[in-house]
LUMMARDO-442809 format. One record per residue (C-alpha): residue number from 1; x, y, z. Coordinates in steps of 0.05 Angstrom, whole numbers, plus 32768, in hexadecimal, padded with zeros to 4 digits. Layout:
   k    X    Y    Z
 NUM    X    Y    Z
...
END
This chain:
   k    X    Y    Z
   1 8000 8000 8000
   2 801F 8047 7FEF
   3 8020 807A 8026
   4 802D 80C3 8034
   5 8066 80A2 805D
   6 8059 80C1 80A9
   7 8092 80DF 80D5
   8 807A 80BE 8114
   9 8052 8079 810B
  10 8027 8060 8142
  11 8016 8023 815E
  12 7FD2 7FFD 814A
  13 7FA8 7FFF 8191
  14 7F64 7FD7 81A5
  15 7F30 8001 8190
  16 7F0E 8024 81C4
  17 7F43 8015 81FF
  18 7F4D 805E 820A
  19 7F1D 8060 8242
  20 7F4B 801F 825F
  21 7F8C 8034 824D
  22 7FBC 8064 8253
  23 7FE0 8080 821D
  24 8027 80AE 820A
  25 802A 80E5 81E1
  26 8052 80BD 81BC
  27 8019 808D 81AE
  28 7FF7 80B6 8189
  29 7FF9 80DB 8143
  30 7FE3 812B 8143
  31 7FEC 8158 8107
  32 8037 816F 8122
  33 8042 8126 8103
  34 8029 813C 80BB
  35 8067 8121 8089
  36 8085 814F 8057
  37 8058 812C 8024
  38 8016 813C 8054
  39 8023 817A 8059
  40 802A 818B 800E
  41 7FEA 815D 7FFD
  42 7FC4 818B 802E
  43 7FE0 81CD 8015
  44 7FBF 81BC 7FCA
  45 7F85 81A3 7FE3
  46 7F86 81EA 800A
  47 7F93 8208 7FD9
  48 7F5E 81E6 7FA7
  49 7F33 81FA 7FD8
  50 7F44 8241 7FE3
  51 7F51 8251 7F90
  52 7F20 8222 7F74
  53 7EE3 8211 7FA5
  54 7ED4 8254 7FCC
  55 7ED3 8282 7F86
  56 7E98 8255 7F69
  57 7E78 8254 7FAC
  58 7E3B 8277 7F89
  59 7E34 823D 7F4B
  60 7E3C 8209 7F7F
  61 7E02 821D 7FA5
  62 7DD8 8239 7F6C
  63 7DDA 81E7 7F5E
  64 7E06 81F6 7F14
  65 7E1E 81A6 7F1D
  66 7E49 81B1 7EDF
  67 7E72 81E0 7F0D
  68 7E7A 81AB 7F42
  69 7E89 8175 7F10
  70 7EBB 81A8 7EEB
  71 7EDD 81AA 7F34
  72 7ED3 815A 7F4E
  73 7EFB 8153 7F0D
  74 7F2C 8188 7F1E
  75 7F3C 816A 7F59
  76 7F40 8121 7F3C
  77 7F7B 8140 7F09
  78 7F98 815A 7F4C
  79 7F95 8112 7F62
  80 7F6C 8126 7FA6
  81 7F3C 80F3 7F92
  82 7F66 80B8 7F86
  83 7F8A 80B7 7FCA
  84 7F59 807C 7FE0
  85 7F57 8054 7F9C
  86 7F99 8023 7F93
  87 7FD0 8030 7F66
  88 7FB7 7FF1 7F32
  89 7F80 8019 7F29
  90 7F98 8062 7F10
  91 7F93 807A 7F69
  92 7FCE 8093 7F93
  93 7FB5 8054 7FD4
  94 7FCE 8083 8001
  95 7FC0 807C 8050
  96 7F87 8091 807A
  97 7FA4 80CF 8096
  98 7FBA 80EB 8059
  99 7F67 80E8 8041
 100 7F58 80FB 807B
 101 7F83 8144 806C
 102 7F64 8148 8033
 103 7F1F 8145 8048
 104 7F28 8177 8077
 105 7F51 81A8 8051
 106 7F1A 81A1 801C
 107 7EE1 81B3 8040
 108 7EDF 8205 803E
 109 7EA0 81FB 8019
 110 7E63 81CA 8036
 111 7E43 81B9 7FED
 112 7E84 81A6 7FC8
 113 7EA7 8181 8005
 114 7E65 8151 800F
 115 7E63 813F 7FC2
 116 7EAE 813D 7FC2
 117 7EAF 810E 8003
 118 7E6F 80E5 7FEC
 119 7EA0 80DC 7FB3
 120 7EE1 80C3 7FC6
 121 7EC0 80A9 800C
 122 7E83 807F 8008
 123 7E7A 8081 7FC0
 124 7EBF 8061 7FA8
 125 7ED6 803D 7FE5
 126 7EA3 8001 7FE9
 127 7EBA 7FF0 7F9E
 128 7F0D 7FF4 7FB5
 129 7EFD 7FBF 7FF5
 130 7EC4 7F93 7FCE
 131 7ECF 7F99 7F86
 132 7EE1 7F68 7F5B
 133 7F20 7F6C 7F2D
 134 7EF1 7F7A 7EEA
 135 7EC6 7FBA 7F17
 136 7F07 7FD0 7F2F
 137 7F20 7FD7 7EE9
 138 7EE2 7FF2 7ECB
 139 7EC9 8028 7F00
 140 7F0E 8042 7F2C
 141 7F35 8061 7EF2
 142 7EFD 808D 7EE3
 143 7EE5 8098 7F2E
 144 7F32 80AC 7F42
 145 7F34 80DF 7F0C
 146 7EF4 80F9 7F14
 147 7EDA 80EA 7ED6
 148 7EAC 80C6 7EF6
 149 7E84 80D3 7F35
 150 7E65 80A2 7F6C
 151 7E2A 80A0 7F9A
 152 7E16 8076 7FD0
 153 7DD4 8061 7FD8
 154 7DBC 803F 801C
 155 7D8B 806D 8036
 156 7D3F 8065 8031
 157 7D00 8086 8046
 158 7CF7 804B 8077
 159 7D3E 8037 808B
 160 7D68 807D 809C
 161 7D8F 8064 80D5
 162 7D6B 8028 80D5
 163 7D9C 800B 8098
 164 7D83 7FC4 8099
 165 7D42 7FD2 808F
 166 7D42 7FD9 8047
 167 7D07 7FCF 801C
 168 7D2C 7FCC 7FDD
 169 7D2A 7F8F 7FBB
 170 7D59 7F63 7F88
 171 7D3B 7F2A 7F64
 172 7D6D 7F01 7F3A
 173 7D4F 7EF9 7EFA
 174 7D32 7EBD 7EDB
 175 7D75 7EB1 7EA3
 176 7DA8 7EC7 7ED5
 177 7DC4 7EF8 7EBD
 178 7D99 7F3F 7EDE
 179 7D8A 7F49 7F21
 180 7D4E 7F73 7F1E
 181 7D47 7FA6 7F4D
 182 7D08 7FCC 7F6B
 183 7D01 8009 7F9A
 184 7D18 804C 7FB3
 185 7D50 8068 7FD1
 186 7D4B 80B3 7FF4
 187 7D77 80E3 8004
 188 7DB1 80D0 7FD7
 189 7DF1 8100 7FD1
 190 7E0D 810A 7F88
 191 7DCF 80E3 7F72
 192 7DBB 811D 7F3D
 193 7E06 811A 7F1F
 194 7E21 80D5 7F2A
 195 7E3A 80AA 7EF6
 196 7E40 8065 7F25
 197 7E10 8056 7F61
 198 7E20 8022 7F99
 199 7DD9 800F 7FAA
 200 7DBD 7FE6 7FE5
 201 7D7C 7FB9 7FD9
 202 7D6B 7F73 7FF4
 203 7D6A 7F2F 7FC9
 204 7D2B 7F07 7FD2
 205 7D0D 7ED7 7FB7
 206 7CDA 7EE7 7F83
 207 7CA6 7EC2 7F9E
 208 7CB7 7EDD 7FEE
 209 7CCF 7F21 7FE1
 210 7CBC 7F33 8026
 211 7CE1 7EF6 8042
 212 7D10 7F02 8082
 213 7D47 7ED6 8057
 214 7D45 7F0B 8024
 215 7D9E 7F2B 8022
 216 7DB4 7F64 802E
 217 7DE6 7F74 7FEC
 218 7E05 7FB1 7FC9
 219 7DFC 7FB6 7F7F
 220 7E2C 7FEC 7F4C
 221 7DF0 8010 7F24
 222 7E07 8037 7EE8
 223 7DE2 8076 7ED7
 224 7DBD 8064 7E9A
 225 7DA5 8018 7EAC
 226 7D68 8008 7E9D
 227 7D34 8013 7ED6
 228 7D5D 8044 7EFA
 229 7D49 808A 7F01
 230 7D6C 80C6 7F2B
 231 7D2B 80EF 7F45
 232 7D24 8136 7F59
 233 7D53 8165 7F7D
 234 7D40 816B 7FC6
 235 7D48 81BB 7FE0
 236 7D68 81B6 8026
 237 7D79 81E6 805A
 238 7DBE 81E2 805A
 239 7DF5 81C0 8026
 240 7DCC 81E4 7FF3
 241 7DF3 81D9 7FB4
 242 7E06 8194 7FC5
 243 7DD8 8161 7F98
 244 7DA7 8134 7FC1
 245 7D75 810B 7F9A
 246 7D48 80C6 7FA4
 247 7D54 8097 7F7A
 248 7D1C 8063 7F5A
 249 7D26 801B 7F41
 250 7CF8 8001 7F18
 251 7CFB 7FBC 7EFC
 252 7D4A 7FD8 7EF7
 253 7D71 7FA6 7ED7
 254 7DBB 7F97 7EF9
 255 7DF0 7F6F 7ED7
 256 7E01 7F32 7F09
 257 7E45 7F46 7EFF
 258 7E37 7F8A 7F25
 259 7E20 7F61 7F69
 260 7E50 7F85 7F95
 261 7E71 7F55 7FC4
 262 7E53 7F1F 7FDF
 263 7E0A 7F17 7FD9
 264 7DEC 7F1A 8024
 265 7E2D 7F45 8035
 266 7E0B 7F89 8023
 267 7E12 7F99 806C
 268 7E5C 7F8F 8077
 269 7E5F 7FBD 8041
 270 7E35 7FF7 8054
 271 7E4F 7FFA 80A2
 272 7E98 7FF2 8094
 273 7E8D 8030 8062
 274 7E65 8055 8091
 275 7EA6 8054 80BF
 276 7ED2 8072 808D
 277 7E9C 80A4 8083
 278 7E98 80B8 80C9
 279 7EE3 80C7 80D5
 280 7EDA 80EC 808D
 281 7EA6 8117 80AE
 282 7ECB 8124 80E9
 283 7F06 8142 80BD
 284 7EDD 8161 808F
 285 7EC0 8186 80C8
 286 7F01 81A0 80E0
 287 7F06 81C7 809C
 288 7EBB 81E6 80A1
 289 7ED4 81FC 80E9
 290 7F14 8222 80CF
 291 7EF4 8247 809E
 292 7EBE 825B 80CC
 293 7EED 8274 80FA
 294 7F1D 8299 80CB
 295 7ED7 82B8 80B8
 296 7EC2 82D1 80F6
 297 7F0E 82EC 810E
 298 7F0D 8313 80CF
 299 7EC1 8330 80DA
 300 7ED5 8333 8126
 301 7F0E 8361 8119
 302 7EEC 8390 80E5
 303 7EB0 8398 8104
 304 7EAC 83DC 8133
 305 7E7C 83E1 816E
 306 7E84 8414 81AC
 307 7EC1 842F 818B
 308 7EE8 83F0 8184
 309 7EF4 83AF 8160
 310 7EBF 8381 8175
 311 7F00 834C 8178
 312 7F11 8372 81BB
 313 7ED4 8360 81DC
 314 7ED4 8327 820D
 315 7E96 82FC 81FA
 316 7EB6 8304 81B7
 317 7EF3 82ED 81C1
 318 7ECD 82B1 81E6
 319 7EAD 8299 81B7
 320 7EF2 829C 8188
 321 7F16 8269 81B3
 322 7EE1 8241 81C7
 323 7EE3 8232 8178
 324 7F30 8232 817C
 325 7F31 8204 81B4
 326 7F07 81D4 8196
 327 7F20 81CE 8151
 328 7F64 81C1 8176
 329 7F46 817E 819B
 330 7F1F 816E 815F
 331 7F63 816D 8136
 332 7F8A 8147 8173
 333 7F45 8111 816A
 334 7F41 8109 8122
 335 7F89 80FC 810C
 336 7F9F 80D6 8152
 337 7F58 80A8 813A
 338 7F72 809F 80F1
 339 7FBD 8093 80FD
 340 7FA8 805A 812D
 341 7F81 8044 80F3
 342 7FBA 8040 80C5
 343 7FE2 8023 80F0
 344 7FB7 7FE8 80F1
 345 7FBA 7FED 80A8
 346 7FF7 7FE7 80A3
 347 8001 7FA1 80CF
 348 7FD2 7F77 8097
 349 8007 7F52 8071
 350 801E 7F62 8029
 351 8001 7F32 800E
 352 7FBC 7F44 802B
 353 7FC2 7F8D 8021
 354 7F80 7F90 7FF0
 355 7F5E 7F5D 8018
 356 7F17 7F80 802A
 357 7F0D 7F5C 8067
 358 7F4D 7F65 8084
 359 7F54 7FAD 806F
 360 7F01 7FB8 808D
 361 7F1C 7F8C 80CF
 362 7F49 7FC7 80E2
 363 7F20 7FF9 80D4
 364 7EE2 7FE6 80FC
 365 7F1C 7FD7 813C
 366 7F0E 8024 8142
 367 7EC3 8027 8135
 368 7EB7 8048 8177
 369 7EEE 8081 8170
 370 7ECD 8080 8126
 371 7E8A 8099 813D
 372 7EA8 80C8 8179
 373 7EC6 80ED 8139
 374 7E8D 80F3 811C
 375 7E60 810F 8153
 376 7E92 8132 8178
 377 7EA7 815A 812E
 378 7E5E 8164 810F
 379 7E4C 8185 815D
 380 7E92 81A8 8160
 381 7E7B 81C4 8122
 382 7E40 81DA 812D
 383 7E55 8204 816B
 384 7E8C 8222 813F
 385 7E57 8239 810F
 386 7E2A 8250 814C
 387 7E5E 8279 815F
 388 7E69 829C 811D
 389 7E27 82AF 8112
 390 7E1E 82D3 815C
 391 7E56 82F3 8145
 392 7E42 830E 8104
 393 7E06 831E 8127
 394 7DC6 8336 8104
 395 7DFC 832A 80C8
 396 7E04 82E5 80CF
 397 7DC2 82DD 80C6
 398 7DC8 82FB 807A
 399 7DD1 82CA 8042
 400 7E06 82FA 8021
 401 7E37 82EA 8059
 402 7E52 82AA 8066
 403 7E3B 8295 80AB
 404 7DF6 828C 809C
 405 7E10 825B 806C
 406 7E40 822E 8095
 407 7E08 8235 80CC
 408 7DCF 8210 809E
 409 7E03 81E6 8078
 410 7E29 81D1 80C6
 411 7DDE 81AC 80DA
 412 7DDE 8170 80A7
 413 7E1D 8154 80CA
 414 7DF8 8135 8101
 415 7DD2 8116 80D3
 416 7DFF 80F8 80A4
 417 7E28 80BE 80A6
 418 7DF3 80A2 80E0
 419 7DD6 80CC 8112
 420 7DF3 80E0 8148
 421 7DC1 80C2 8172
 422 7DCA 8083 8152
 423 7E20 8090 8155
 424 7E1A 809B 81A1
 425 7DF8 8052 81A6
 426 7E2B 8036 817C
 427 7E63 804D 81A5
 428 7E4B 8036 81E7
 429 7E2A 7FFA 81D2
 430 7E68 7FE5 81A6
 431 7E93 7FF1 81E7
 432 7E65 7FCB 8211
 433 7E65 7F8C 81DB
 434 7EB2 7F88 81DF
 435 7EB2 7F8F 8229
 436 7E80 7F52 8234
 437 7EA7 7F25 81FE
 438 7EE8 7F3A 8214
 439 7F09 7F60 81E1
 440 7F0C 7F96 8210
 441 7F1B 7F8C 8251
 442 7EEB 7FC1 826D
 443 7EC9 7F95 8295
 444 7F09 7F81 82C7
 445 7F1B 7FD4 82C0
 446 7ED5 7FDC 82E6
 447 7EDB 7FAD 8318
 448 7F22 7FD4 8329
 449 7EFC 800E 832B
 450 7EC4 7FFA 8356
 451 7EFB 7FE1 838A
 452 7F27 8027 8382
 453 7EE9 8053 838C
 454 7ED2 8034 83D0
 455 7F1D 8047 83F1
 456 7F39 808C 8405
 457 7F52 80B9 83C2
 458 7F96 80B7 83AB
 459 7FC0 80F4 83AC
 460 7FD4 8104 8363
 461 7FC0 80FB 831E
 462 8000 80FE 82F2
 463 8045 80ED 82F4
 464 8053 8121 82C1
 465 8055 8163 82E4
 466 8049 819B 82AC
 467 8013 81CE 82A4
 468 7FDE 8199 8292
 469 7FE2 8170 82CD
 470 7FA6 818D 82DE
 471 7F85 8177 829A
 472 7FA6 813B 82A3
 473 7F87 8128 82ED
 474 7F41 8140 82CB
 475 7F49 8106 8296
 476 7F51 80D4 82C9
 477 7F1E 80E1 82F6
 478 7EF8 80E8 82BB
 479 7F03 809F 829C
 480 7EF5 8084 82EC
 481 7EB1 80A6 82E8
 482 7E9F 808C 82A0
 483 7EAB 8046 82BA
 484 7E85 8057 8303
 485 7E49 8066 82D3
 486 7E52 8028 829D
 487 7E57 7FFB 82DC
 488 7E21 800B 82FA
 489 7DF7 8010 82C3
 490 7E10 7FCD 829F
 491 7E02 7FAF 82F0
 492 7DB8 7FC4 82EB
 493 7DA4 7FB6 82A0
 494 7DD1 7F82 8291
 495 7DCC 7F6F 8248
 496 7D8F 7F9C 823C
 497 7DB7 7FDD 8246
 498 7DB8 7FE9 8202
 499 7D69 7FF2 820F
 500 7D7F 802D 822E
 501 7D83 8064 81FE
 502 7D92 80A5 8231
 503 7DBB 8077 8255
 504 7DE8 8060 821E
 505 7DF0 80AD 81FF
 506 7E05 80C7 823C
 507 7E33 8092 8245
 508 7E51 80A1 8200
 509 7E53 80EE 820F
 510 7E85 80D8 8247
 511 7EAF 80AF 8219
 512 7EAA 80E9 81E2
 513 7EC7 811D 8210
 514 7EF9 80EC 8233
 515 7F1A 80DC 81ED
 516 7F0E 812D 81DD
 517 7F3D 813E 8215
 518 7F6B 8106 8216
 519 7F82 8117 81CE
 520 7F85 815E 81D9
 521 7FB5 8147 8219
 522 7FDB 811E 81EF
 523 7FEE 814E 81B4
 524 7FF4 8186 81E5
 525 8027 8168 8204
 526 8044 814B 81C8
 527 804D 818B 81AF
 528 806C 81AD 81E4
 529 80BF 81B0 81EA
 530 80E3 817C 820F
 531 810E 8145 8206
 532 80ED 8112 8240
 533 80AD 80FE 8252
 534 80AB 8144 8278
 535 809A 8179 824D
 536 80B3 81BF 824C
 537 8077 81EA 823B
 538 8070 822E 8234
 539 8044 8269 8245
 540 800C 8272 820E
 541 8017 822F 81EF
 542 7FD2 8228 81C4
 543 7FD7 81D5 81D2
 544 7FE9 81E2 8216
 545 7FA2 821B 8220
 546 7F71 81F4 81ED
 547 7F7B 81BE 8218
 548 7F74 81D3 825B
 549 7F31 8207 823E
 550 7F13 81C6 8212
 551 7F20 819E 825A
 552 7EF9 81C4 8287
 553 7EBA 81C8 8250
 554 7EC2 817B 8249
 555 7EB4 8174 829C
 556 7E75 81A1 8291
 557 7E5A 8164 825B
 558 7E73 812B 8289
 559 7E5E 8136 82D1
 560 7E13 8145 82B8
 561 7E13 80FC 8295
 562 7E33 80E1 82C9
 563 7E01 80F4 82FD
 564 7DCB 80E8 82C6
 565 7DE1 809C 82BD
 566 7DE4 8099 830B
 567 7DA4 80B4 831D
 568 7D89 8086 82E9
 569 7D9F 8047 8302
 570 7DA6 804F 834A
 571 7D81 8065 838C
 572 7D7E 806D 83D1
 573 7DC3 8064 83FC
 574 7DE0 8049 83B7
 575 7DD9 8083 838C
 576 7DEA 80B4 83CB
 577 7E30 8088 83D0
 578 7E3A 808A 8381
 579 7E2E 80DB 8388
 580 7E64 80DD 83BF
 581 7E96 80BF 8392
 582 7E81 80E9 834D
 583 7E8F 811B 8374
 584 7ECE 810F 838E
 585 7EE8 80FA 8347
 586 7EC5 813C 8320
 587 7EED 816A 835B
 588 7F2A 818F 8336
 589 7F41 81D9 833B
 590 7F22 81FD 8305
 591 7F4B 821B 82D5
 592 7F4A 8268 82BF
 593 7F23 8260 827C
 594 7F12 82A8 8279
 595 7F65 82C0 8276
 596 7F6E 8279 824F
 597 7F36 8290 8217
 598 7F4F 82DB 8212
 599 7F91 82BA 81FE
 600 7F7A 8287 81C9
 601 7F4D 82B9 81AA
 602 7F8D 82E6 81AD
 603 7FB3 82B7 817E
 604 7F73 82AF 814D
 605 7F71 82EF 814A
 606 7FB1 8307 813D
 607 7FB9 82C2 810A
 608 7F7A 82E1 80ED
 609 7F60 8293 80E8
 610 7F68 8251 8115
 611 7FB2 8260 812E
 612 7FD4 821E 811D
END
């Protein structure tokens, strides 16, 4: 497999053993550990961005597809949308992190970086992992180029987030040599331009279509086969110029030869994709959340009220590193969550290197930290774009200025990709299924717990004395308290806590903001000078504030679940005992957020944009 070779590897971990384990700055992979070749590949997708995108911002959104096309195929000749498509096929097969960059350096404009992503993400990658040699060969020269451009089709007006419950149906045909395909697909990005569609439907028998038996399989649809028709634009609130269509089979006849996969295997297909797309997402957000800040410094610092810049005001300058803070963690999650998933890439054998199941084996090891990205991004996001608009004021709410559009365009992210109601269940639940079958070993990491928390508090948090020792304690009383509240809850519900919906999301909103700070903790630190394990940091390190700021918001999410899950599952002298110990683990010095924020809005401002 060609890579964007990396300048510090990392070791493949278990999935999800962050809440278990600790880790080293070392461990982990930030953007300080971009290679030489990273850093150029992000700098021209930048750039494409900056000089191509954001001038035909007005086309794209008027819905002029033959603009977006024009620049899908720009960028192919660029080669930004090969990097996931192998070399024997006309693609660059370069590693995770380096499409990750690219995702997120692309996404200055909502409309072109979904059809762009649905593109290279969802749309080409179930053909590279489940292809056959003869699809590969006809289909990924012209998707890597551009020339052609995918869809993915899944999503039904019965079966959103509900993706087994699809009511399309595949009939194999009575010579053998059609499957014939009936029913309607909704919501479908690219669908009004898209030259190659990976569709979802069910085989059945004809004569028990409605059969329970009936598989779950992926079929490659080609525009102009018979039966298939693209339907009419939808008009959304937000991601305005991106294309979004149903899609209707009738009696549409498939070549057998264009079953993709296995037949039965649709499934394994359409979840191992949906993981890709949801570290995808969290990147892409990343980029939506730069530009929205660089736009509101700017407006910040021209706009004049009481006789000054409005930049100079407090609540201002609040809400400026609250957005700095966060995109800071949200860079420290997203890259430390793909370079762990190319290191696992990168122990399947040579020989194996192309082999779907190995290559989807690795990737759904991080399904959990998979679907944190995604809802901890698409809500980072959204408060970003918040933000911006208070601070454009009655300006922001103007379609001739740009928050108004990043505000409607930020809201489909929670939606996309699964949403994240249904992402929160996935990351406790999948948690909770490798704890009871042992791939995790959360289950002994409990009991410890339960036996710690009955005796007197241990003095200290850290062995590593610098300025985020404090941070640093606030992690681990934080990971004690997420496994106080998954033991007690997994005591009383047993195998029916999945039953549990409020119990489950505030669960994962634990685990979201204990992986939020532990990365920011980790690349701070890695950042900072030093030659030992002791870092040397220094006054107004941006790592070193976003850290300790993001922190101290994080404990505001985490108690409140805590005592949620508690209350929930507990009573009398029980609950009162379980209070006594959430609050001896949530008790910390609180840090000066106020001074901290003046200076991270300091360096946005004077940056003019996100300061790293």
């Amino acid at each position: 497999m060609a890579t964007a070779t990396t300048s510090a590897p990392v070791k493949a971990v278990t999935g999800g053993s962050f809440l278990i384990e600790e880790r080293q700055p070392s461990d982990i992979f930030t953007p300080e550990d971009f290679s030489d070749e990273q850093r150029q590949i992000a700098e021209t997708a930048a750039q494409f961005a900056a000089n191509e995108v954001l001038p035909a911002a007005d086309e794209i959104e008027a819905k002029h597809f033959d603009v977006t096309r024009g620049l899908l195929k720009k960028a192919g000749d660029l080669g930004l949308m090969a990097v996931d498509v192998p070399e024997a096929y006309g693609g660059l097969e370069m590693d995770k992190v380096t499409s990750a960059i690219i995702a997120d350096r692309m996404s200055v404009l909502a409309s072109f970086s979904v059809a762009f992503s649905a593109h290279v993400g969802i749309g080409t990658l179930p053909l590279v992992w489940y292809g056959t040699d003869a699809q590969k060969e006809k289909y990924l020269p012209k998707l890597a180029t551009g020339e052609w451009i995918a869809a993915y089709a899944l999503s039904e007006a019965s079966s959103g987030s509900d993706a087994m419950n699809v009511r399309t149906r595949a009939v194999l045909s009575g010579d053998g040599q059609h499957y014939i395909l009936n029913g309607e697909k909704m919501w479908i990005t690219n669908a009004g331009f898209a030259d190659l569609y990976t569709v979802f439907a069910k085989i059945t028998d004809p004569a028990d279509p409605e059969s329970k038996n009936a598989k779950m399989s992926a079929f490659l649809i080609e525009r102009d086969t018979p039966g298939f028709t693209v339907g009419a634009e939808e008009h959304k609130l937000g991601i305005r110029g991106s294309s979004t269509c149903p899609l209707i089979l009738s009696d549409c006849k498939v070549p057998v030869e264009n079953l993709l996969g296995e037949a039965g295997k649709g499934h394994h297909i359409a979840f191992n994709i949906l993981n890709i797309g949801r570290f995808k997402l969290g990147a892409a957000c990343l980029g939506g959340a730069r530009i929205s800040l660089a736009n509101g410094v700017k407006y910040a610092k021209e706009r004049k009220a009481f006789g000054k810049s409005i930049s100079d005001f407090g609540l201002i300058q609040q809400k400026l590193a609250d957005s700095t803070a966060r995109i800071f963690v949200g860079e420290a999650m997203t890259y430390r969550t793909v370079g762990m998933i190319d290191a696992a890439l990168a122990t399947i054998p040579e020989d194996q290197a192309h082999n779907s199941r190995e290559i989807q084996k690795r990737i759904e090891e991080y399904a959990v930290e998979c679907s944190i990205l995604k809802v901890w991004g698409s809500e980072m996001l959204d408060a970003v774009v918040d933000h911006v608009v208070q601070i454009y004021a009655g300006y922001g709410y103007v379609e001739e200025y740009p928050a108004e559009r990043a505000y409607r365009d930020s809201r489909i992210n929670r939606i996309f990709e699964g949403t994240n109601e249904i992402n929160r269940l996935i990351i406790t639940g999948f948690l909770m299924k490798r704890a009871m079958t042992g791939q995790l070993a959360l289950l002994p990491a409990i009991k410890q717990l339960m036996d710690e928390v009955m005796s007197p508090p241990a003095p200290g948090f850290d062995d590593a004395p610098d300025e985020l020792a404090r941070e640093a304690g606030i992690l681990a009383n934080a990971k004690k308290l997420a496994l106080l509240a998954a033991g007690t809850a997994s005591q009383k519900y047993m195998s029916n806590l999945a039953d549990q919906q409020e119990i489950m999301a505030d669960l994962a909103d634990m685990l979201i903001e204990i992986y939020a700070v532990e990365s920011a903790l980790l690349r701070a630190r890695k950042m900072t000078k030093g030659t030992n394990r002791v870092p040397q940091v220094y006054e107004g390190d941006l790592g070193v504030l976003a850290t300790q700021y993001y922190a101290a918001h994080a404990m505001t999410i985490i108690e409140p679940a805590a005592r949620r899950v508690l209350a929930a599952v507990a009573e009398g002298d029980m609950l009162r005992t379980q209070l006594a110990i959430l609050r001896r683990l949530v008790k910390h010095e609180p840090a000066d957020t106020i001074q901290m924020g003046r200076e991270l809005a300091r360096q946005a401002i004077d940056a003019g944009r996100y300061p790293l």
